[in-house]
CHARMM internal coordinates of N, CA and C (Angstrom, degrees):
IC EDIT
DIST 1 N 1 CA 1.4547
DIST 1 CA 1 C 1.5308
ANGL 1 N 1 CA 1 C 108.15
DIST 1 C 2 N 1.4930
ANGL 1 CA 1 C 2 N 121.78
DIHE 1 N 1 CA 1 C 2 N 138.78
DIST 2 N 2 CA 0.9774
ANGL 1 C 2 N 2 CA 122.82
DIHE 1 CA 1 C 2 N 2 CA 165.88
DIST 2 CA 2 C 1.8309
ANGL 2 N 2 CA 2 C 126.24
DIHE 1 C 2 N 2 CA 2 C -40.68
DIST 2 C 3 N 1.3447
ANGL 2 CA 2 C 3 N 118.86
DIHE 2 N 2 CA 2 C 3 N 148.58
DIST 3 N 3 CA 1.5011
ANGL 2 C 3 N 3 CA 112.57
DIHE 2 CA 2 C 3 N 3 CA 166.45
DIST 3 CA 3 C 1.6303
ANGL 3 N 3 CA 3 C 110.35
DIHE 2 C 3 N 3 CA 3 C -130.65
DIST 3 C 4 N 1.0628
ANGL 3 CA 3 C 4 N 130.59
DIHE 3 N 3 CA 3 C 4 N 129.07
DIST 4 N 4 CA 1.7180
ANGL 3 C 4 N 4 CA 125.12
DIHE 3 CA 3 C 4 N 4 CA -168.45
DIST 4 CA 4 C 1.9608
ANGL 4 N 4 CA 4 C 86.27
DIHE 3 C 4 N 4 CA 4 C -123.81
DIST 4 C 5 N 1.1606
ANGL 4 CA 4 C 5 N 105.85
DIHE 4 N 4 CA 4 C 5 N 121.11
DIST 5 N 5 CA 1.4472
ANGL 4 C 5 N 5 CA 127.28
DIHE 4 CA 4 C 5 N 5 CA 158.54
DIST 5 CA 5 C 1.2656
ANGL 5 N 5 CA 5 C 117.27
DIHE 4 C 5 N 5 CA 5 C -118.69
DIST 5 C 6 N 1.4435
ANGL 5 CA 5 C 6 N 104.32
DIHE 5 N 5 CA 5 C 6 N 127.41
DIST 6 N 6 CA 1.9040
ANGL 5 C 6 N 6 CA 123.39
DIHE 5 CA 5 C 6 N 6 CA -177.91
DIST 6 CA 6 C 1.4876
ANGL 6 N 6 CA 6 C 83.73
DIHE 5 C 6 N 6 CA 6 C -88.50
DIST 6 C 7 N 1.4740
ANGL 6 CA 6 C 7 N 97.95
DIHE 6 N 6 CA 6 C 7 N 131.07
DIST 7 N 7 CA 1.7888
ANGL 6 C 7 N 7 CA 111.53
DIHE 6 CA 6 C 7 N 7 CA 165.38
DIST 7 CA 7 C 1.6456
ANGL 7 N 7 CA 7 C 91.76
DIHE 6 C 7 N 7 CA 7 C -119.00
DIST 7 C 8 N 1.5212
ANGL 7 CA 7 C 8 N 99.37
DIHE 7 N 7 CA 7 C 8 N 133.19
DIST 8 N 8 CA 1.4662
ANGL 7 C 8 N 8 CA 139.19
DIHE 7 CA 7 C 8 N 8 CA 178.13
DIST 8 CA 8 C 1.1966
ANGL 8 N 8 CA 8 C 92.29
DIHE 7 C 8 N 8 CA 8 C -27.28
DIST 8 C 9 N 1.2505
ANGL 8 CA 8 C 9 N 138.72
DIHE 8 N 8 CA 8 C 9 N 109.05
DIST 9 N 9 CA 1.8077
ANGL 8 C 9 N 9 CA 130.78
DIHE 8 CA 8 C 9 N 9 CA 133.79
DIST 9 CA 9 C 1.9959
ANGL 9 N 9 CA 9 C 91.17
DIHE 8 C 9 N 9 CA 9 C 82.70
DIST 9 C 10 N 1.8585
ANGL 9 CA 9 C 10 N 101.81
DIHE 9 N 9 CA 9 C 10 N 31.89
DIST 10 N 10 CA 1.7488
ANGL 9 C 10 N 10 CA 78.58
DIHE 9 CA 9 C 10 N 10 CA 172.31
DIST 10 CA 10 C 1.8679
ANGL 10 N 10 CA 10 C 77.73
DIHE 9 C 10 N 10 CA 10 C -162.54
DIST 10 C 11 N 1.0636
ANGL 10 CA 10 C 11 N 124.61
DIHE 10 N 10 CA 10 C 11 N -175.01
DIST 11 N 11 CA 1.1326
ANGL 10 C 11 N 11 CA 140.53
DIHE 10 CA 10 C 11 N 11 CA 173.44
DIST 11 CA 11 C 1.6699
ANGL 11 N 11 CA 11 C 140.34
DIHE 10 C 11 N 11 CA 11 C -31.14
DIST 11 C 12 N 1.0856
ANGL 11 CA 11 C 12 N 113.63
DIHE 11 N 11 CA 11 C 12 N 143.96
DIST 12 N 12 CA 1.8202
ANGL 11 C 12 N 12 CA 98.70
DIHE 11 CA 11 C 12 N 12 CA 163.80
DIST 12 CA 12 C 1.6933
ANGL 12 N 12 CA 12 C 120.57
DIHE 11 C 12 N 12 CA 12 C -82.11
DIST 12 C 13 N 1.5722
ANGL 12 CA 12 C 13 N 103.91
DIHE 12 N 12 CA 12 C 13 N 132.78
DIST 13 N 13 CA 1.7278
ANGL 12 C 13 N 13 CA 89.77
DIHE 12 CA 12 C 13 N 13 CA -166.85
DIST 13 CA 13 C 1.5216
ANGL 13 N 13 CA 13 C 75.85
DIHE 12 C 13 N 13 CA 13 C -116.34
DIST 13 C 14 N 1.4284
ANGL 13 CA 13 C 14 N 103.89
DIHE 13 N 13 CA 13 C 14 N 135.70
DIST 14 N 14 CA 1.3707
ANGL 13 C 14 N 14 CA 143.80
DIHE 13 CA 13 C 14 N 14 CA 169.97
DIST 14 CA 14 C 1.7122
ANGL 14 N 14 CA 14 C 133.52
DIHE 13 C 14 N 14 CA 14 C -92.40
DIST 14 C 15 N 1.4309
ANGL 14 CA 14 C 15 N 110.61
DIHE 14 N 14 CA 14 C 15 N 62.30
DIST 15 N 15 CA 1.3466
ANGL 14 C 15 N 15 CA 95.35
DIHE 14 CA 14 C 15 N 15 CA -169.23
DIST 15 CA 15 C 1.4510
ANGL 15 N 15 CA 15 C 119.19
DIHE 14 C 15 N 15 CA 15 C -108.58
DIST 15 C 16 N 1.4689
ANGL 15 CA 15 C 16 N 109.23
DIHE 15 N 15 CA 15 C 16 N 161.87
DIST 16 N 16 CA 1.4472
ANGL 15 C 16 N 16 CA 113.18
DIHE 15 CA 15 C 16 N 16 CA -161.82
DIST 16 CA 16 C 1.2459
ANGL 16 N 16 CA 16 C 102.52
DIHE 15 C 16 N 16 CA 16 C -176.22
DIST 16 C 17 N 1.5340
ANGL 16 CA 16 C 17 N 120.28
DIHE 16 N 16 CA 16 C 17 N -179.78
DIST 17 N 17 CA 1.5846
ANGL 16 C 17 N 17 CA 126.43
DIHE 16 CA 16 C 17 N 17 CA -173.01
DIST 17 CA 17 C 1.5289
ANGL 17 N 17 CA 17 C 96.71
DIHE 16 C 17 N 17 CA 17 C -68.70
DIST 17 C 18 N 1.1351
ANGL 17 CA 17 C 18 N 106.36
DIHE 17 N 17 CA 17 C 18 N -67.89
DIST 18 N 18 CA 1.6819
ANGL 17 C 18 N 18 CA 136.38
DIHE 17 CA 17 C 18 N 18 CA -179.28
DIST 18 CA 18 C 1.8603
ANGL 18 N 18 CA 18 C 121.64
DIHE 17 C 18 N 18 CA 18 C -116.04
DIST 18 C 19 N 1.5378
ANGL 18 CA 18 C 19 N 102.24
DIHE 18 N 18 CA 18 C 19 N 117.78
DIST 19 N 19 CA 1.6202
ANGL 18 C 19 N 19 CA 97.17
DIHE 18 CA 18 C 19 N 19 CA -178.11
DIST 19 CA 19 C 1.8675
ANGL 19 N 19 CA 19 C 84.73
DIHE 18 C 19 N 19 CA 19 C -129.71
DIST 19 C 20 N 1.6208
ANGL 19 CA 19 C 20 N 78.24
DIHE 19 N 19 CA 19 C 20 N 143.58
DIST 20 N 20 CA 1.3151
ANGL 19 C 20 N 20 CA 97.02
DIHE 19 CA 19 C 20 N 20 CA -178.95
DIST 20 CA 20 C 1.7915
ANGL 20 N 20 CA 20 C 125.36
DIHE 19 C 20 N 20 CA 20 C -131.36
DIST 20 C 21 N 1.1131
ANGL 20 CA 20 C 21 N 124.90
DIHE 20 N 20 CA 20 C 21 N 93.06
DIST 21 N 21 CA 1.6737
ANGL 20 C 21 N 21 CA 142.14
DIHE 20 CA 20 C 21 N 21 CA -136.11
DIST 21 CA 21 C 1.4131
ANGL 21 N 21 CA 21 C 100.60
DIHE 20 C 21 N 21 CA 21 C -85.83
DIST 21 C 22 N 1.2881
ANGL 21 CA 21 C 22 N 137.25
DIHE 21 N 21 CA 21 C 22 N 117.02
DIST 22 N 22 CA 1.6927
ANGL 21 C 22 N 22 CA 117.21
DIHE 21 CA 21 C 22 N 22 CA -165.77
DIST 22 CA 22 C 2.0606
ANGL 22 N 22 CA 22 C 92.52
DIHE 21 C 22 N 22 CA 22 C -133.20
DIST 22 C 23 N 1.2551
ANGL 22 CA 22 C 23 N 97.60
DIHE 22 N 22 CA 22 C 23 N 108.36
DIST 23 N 23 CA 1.6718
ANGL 22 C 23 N 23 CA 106.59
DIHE 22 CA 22 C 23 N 23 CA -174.06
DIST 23 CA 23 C 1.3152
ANGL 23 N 23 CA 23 C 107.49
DIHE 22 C 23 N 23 CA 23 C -67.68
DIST 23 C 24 N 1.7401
ANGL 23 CA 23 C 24 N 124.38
DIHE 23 N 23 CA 23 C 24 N -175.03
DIST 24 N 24 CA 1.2834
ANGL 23 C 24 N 24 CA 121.07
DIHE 23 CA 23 C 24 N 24 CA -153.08
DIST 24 CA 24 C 1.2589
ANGL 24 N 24 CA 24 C 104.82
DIHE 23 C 24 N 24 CA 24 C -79.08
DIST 24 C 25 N 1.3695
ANGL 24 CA 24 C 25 N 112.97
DIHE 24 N 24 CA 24 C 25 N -16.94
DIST 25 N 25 CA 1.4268
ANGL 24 C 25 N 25 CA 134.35
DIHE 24 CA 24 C 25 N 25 CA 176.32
DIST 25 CA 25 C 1.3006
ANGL 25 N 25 CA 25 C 117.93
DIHE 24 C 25 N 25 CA 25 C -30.32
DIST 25 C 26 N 1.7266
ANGL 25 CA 25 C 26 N 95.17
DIHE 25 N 25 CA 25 C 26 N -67.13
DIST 26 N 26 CA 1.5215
ANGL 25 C 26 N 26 CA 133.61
DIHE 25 CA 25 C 26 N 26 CA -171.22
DIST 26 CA 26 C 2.1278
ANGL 26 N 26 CA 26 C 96.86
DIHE 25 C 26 N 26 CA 26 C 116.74
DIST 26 C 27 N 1.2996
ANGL 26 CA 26 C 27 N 94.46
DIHE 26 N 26 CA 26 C 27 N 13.36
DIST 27 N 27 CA 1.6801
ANGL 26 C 27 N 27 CA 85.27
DIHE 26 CA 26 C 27 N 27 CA -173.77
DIST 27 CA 27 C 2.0874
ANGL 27 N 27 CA 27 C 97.50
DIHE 26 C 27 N 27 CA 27 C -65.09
DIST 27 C 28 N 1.0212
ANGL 27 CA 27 C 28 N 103.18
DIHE 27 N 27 CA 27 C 28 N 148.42
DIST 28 N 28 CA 1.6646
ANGL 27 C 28 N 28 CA 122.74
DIHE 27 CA 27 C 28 N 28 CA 155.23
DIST 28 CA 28 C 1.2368
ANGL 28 N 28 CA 28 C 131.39
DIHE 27 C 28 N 28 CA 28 C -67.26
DIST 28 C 29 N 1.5036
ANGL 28 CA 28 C 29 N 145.52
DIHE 28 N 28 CA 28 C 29 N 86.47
DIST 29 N 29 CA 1.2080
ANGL 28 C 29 N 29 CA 120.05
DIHE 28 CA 28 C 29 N 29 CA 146.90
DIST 29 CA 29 C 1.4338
ANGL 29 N 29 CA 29 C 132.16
DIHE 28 C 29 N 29 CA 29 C -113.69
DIST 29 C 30 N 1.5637
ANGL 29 CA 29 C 30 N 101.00
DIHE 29 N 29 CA 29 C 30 N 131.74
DIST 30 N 30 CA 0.9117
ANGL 29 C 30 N 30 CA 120.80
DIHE 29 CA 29 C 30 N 30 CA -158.53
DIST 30 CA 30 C 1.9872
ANGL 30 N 30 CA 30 C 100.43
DIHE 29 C 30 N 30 CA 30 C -75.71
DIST 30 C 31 N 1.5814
ANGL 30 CA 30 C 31 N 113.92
DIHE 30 N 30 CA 30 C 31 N 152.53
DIST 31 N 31 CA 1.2194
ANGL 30 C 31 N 31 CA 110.72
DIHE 30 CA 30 C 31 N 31 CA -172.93
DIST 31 CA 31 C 1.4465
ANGL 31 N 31 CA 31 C 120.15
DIHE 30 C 31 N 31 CA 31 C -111.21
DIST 31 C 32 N 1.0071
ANGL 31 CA 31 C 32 N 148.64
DIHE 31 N 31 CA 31 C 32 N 140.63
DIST 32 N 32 CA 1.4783
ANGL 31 C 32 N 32 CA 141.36
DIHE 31 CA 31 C 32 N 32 CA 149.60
DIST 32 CA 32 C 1.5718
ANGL 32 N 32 CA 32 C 147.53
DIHE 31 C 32 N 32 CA 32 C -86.04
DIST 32 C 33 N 1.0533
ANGL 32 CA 32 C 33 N 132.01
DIHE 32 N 32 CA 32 C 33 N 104.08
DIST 33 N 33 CA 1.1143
ANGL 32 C 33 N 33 CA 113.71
DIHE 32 CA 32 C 33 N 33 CA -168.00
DIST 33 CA 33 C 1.9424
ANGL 33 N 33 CA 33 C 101.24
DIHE 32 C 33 N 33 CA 33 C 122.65
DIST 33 C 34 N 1.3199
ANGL 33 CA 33 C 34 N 121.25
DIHE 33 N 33 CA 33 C 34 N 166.78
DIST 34 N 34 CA 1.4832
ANGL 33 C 34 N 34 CA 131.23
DIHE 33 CA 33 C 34 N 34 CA -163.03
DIST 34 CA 34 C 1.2602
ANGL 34 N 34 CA 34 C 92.65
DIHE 33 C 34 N 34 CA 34 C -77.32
DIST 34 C 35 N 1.3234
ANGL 34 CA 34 C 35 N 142.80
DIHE 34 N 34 CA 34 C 35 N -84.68
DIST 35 N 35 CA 1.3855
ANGL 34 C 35 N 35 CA 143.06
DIHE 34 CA 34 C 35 N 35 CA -177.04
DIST 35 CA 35 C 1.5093
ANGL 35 N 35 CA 35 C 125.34
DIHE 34 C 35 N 35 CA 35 C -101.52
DIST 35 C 36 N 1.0393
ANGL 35 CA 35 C 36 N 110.85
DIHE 35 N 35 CA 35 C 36 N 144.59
DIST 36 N 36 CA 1.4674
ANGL 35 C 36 N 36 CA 115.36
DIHE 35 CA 35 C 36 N 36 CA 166.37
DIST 36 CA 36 C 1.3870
ANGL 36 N 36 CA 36 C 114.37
DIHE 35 C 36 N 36 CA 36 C -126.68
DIST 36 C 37 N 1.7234
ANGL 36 CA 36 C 37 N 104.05
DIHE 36 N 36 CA 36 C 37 N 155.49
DIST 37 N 37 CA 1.6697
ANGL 36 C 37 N 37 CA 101.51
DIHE 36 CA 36 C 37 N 37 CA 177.22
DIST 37 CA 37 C 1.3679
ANGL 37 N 37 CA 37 C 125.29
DIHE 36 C 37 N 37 CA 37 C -100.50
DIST 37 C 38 N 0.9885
ANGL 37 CA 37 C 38 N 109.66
DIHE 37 N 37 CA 37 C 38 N 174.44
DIST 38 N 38 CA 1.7512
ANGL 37 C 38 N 38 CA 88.76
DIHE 37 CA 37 C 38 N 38 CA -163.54
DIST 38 CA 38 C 1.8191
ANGL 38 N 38 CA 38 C 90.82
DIHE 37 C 38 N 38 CA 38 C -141.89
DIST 38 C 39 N 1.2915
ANGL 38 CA 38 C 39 N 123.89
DIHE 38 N 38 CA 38 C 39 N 129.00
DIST 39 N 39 CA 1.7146
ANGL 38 C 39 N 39 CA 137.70
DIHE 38 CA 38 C 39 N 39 CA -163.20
DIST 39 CA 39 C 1.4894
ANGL 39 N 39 CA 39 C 79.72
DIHE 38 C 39 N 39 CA 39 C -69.14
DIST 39 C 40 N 1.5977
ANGL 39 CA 39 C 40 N 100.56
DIHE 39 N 39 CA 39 C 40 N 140.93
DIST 40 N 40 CA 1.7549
ANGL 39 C 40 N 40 CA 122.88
DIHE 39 CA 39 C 40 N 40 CA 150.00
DIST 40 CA 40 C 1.3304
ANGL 40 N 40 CA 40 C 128.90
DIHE 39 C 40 N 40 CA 40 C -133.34
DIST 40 C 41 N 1.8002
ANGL 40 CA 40 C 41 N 92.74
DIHE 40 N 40 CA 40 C 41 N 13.34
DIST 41 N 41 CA 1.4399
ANGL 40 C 41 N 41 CA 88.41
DIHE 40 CA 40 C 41 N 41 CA -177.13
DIST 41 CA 41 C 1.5814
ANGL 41 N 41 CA 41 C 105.63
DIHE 40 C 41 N 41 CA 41 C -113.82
DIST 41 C 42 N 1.1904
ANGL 41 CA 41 C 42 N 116.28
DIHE 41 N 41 CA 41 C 42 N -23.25
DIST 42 N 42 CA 1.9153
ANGL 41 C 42 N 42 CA 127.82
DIHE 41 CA 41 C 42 N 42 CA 155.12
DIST 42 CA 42 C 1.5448
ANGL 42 N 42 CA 42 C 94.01
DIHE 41 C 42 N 42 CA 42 C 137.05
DIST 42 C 43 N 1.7764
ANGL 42 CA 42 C 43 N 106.83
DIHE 42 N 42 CA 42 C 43 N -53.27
DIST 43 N 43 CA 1.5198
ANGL 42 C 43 N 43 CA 113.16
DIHE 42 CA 42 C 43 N 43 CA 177.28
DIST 43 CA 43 C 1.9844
ANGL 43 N 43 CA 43 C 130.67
DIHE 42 C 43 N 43 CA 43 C -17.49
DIST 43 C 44 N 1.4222
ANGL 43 CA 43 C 44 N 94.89
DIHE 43 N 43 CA 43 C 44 N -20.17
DIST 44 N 44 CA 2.1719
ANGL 43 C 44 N 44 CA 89.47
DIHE 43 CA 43 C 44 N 44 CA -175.34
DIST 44 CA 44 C 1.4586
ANGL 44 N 44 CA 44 C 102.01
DIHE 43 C 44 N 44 CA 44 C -62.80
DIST 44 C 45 N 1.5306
ANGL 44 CA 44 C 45 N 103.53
DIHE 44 N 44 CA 44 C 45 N 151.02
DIST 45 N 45 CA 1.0904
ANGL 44 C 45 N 45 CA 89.91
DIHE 44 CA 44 C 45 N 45 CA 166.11
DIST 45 CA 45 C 1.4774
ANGL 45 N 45 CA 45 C 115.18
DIHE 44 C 45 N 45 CA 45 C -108.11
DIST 45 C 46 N 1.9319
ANGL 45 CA 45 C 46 N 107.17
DIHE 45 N 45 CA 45 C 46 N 25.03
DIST 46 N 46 CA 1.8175
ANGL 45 C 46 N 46 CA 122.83
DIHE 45 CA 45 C 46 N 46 CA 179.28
DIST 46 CA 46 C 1.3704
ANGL 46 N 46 CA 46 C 93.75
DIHE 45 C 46 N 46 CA 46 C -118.95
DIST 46 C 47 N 1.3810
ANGL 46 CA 46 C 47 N 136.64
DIHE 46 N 46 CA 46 C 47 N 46.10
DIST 47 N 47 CA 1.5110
ANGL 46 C 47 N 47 CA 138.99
DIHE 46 CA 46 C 47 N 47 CA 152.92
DIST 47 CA 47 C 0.9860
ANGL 47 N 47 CA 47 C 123.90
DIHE 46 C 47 N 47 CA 47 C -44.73
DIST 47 C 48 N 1.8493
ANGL 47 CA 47 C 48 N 126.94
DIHE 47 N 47 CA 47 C 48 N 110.58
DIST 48 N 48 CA 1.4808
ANGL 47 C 48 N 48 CA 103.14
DIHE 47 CA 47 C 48 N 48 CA 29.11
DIST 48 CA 48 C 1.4141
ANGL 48 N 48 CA 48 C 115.09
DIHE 47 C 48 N 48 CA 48 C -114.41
DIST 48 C 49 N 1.0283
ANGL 48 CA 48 C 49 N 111.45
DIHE 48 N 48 CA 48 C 49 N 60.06
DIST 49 N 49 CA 1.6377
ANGL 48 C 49 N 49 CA 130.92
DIHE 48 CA 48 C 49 N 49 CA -162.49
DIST 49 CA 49 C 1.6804
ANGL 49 N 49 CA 49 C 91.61
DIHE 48 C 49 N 49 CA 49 C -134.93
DIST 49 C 50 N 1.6371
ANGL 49 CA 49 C 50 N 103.46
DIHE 49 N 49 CA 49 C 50 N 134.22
DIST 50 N 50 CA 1.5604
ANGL 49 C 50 N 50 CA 107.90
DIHE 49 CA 49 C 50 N 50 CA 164.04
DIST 50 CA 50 C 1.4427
ANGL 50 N 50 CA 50 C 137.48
DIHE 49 C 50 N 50 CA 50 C -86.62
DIST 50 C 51 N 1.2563
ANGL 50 CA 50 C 51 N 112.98
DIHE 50 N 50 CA 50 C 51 N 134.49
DIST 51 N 51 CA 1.3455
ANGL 50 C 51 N 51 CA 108.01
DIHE 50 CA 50 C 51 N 51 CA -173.90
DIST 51 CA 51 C 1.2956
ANGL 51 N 51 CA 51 C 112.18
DIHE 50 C 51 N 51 CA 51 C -98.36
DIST 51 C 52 N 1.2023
ANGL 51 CA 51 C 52 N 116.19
DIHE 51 N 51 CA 51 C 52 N -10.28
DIST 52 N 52 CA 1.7460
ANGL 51 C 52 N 52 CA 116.81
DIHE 51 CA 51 C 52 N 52 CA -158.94
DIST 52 CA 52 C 1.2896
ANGL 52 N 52 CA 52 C 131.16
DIHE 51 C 52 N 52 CA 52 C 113.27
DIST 52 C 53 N 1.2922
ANGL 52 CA 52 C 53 N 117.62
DIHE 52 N 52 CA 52 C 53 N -14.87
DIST 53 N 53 CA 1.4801
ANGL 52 C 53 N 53 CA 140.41
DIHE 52 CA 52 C 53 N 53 CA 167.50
DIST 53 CA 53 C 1.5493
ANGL 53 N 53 CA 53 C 112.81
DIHE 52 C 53 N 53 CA 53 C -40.86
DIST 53 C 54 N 1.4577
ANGL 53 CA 53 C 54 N 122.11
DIHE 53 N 53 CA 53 C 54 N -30.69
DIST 54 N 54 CA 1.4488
ANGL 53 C 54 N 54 CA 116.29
DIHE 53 CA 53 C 54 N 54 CA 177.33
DIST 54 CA 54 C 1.3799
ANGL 54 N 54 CA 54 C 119.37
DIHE 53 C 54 N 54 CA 54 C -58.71
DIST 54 C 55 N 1.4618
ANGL 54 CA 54 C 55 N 116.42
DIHE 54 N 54 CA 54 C 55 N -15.46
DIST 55 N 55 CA 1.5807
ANGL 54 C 55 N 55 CA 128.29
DIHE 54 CA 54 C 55 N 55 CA -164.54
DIST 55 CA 55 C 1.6882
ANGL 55 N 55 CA 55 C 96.75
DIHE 54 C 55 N 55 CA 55 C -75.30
DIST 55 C 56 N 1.4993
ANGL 55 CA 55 C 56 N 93.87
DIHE 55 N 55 CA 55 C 56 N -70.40
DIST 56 N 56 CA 1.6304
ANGL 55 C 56 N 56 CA 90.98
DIHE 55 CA 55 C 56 N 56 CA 179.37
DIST 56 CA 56 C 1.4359
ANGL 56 N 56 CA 56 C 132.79
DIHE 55 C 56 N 56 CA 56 C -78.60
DIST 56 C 57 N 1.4488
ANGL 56 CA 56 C 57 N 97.39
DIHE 56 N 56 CA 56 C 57 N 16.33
DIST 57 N 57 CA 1.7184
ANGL 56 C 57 N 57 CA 105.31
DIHE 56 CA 56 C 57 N 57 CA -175.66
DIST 57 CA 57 C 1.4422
ANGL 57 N 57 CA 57 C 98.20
DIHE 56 C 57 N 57 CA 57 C -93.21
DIST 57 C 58 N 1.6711
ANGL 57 CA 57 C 58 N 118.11
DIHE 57 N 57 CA 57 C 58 N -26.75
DIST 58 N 58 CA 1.2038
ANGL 57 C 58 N 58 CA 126.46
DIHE 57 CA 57 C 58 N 58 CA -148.18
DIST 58 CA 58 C 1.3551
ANGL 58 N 58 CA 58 C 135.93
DIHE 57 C 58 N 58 CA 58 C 43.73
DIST 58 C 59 N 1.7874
ANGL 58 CA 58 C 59 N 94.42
DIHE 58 N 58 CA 58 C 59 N 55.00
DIST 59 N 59 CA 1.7828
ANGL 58 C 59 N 59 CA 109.17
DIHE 58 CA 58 C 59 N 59 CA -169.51
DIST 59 CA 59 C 1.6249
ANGL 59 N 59 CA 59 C 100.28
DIHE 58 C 59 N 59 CA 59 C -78.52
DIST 59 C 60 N 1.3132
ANGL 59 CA 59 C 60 N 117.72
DIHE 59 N 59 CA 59 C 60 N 125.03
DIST 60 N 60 CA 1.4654
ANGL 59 C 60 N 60 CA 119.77
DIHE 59 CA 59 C 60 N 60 CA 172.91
DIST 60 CA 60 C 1.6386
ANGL 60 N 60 CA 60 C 119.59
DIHE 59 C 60 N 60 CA 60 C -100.21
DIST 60 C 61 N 1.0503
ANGL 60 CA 60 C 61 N 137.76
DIHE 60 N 60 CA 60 C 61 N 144.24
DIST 61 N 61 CA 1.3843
ANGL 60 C 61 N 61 CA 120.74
DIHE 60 CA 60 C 61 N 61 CA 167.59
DIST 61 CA 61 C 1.7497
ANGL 61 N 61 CA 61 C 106.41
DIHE 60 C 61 N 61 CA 61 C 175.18
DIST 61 C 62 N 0.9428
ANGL 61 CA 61 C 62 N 91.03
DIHE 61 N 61 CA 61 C 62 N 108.63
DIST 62 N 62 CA 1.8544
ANGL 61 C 62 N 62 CA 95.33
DIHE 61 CA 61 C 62 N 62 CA -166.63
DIST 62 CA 62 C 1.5625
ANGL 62 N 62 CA 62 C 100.63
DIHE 61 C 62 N 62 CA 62 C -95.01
DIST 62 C 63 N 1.6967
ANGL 62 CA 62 C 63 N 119.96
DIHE 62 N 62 CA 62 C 63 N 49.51
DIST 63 N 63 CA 1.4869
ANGL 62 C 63 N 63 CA 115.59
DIHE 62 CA 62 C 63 N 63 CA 177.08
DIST 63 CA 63 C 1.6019
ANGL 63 N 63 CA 63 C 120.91
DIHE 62 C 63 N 63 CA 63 C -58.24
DIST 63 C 64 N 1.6813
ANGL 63 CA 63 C 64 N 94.13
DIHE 63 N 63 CA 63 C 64 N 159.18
DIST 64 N 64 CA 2.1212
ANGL 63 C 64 N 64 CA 87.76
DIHE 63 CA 63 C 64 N 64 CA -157.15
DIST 64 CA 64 C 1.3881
ANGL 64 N 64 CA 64 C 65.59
DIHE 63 C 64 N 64 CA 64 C -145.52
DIST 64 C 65 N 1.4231
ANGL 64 CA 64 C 65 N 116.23
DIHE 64 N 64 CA 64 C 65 N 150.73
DIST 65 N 65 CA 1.3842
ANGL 64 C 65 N 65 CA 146.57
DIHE 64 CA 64 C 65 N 65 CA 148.15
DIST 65 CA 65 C 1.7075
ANGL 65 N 65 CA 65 C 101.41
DIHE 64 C 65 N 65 CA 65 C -40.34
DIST 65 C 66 N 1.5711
ANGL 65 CA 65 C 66 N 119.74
DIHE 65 N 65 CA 65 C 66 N 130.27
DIST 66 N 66 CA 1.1570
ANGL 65 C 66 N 66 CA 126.78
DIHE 65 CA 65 C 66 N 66 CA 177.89
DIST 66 CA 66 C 2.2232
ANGL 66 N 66 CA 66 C 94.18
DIHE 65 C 66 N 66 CA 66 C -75.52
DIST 66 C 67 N 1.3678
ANGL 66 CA 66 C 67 N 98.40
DIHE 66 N 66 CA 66 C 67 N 145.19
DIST 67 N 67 CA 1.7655
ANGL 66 C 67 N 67 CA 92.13
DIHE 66 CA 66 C 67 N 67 CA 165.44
DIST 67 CA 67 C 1.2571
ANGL 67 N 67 CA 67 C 139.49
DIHE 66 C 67 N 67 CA 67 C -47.36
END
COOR INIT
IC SEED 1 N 1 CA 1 C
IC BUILD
């Protein structure tokens, strides 16, 4: 089963056997590897995949699962 963890002031990491990312398009990309991160702050410039851009954007956001 999939697991999606919000890391503090940086990305959603997405891991799973197989993740498969489908843009507004409907384009496909296909993923490699256990997890991938996925941009929440808009700043990547590899959207919707993170590059690191939250650092110097200074995207903050310490989201927590509601109870």
């Amino acid at each position: 089963m999939p697991e999606i963890k919000v890391r503090p002031n940086g990305p959603l990491l997405v891991s799973s056997d197989t993740v498969t990312v489908v843009d507004k398009d409907g384009k496909s990309y296909a993923t490699t590897g256990p997890t991938i991160a996925l941009c929440r702050c808009g700043a990547s410039a590899n959207k919707p995949f993170c590059d690191g851009a939250h650092n110097a954007a200074g995207f903050t956001d310490d989201a927590t699962a509601p109870e």
